[in-house]
N, C-alpha and C positions, 0 to 999 in steps of 0.2 A: 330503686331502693330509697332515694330519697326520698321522692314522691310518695311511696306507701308511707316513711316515718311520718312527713307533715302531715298525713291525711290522716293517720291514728291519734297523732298528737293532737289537732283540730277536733277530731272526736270525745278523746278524753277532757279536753281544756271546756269545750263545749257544757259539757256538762258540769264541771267545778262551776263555770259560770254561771249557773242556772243555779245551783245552789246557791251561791253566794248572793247572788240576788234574791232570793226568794229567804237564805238568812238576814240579811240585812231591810228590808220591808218588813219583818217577825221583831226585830228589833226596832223597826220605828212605830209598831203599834206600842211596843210596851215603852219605851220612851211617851206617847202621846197619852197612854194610861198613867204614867208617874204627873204630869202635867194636869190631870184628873183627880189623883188623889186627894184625901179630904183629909182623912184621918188613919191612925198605924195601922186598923184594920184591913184597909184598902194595902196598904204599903205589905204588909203579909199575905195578900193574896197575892198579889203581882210577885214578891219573893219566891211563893210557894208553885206558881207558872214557872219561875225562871230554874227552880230545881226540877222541876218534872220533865223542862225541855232541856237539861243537862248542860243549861248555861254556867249553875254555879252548884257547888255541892253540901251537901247538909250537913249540918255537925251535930255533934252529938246523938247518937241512934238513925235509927230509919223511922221514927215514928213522925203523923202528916198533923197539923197542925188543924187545929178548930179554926174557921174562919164565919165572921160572923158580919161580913161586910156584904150590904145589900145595894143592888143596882137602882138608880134616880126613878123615882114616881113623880110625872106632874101630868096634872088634869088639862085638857085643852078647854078652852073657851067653850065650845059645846058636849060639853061633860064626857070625855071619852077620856079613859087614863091612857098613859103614854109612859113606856119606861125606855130606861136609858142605860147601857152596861158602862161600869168603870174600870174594865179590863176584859182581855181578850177571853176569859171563862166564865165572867159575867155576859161577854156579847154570848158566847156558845151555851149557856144556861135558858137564854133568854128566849137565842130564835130556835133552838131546836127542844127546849124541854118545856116552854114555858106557853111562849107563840103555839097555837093552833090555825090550820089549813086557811083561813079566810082575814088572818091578824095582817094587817100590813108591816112591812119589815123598810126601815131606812139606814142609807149608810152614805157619808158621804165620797164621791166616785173616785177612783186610783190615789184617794189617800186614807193613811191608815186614822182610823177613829171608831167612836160606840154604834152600836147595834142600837136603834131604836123601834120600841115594836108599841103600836099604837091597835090597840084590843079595840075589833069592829062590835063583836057582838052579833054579827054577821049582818049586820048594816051596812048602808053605802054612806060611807064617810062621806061629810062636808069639805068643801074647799078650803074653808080656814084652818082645818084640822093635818089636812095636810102640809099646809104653809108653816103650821105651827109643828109640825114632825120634823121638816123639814129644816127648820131654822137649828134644833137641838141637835141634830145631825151634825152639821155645818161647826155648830161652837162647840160641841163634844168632838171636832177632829182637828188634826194637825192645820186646816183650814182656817182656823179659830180668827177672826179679823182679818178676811179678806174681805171686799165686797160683793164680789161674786163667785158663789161655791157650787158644783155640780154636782148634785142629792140623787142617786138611784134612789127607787122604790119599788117593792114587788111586793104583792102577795107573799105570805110564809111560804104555802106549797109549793110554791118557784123556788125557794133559797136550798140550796144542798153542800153537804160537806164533803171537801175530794176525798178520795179514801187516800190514808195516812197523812192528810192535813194537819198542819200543826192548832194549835187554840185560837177562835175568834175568824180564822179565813172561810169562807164559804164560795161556792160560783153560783152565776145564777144565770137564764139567758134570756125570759121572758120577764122585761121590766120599765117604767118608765122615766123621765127625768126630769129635773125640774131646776134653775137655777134659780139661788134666794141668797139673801144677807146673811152672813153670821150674828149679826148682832140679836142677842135676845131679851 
């Protein structure tokens, strides 16, 4: 009898434990998005994630707010634009509505930070191009001032979202890496 309790109990605890990991890594991207933020715009998006994921509750009506905060554009040295999300709904904007099959997708590796998606145009990207993805990666994460940071990269059509993932997490399994500076 005891034996079955511990072994039910092991089962149940098991799982609380997985949530709570998997909440707590949910809370360090948007911690690493407040660290992003620019302006109140950004701050009411990231607000507006934390009521939809039932962190905090809205006041005044159920009505959803206009949001009018847009994810980083910058152009790489060989003219490819390159954007950059500043929250977990700007990353999920980005690689799944925005990114097409052949766009490369950047994130820096087991830590939370932006979605950078660098539009091939169905080109084969330069080296510098990549370096320069990769470095925005790197200073848009929790990474932000290390000197060496671990950059997954993959094509879009590799990135997928688990079913009932929260905003911004994605898996991938077919991808490469690359370590570089944050500094940009």
């Amino acid at each position: 009898n005891k034996y079955n309790k511990q072994k039910r109990t092991f089962e149940a605890l098991s799982g609380l434990i997985k949530d709570t990991a998997d909440d707590i890594s949910y809370l360090e991207s948007i911690s690493n998005s407040l660290d992003i933020a620019q302006n109140e715009d950004d701050l009411l998006q990231i607000k507006e994630e934390l009521i939809e994921s039932g962190y905090i509750r809205r006041k005044g009506g159920s009505k959803k707010v206009k949001i009018t905060s847009r994810p980083f554009h910058y152009l790489s040295s060989d003219g490819y634009d390159i954007y950059v999300g500043k929250n977990n709904f700007q990353n999920d904007e980005l690689t799944f509505k925005f990114a097409v099959g052949n766009d490369w997708w950047f994130h820096a590796k087991q830590a939370p930070g932006s979605h950078v998606i660098v539009k091939s145009n169905g080109d084969e990207l330069p080296d510098r191009t990549f370096e320069e993805a990769g470095k925005l990666a790197a200073y848009y994460s929790s990474m932000r001032g290390t000197d060496k940071v671990e950059i997954d990269y993959a094509e879009k059509k590799h990135i997928k979202k688990p079913k009932g993932g929260k905003p911004g997490f994605v898996v991938y399994y077919t991808n490469y890496s690359l370590v570089i500076d944050s500094d940009i």
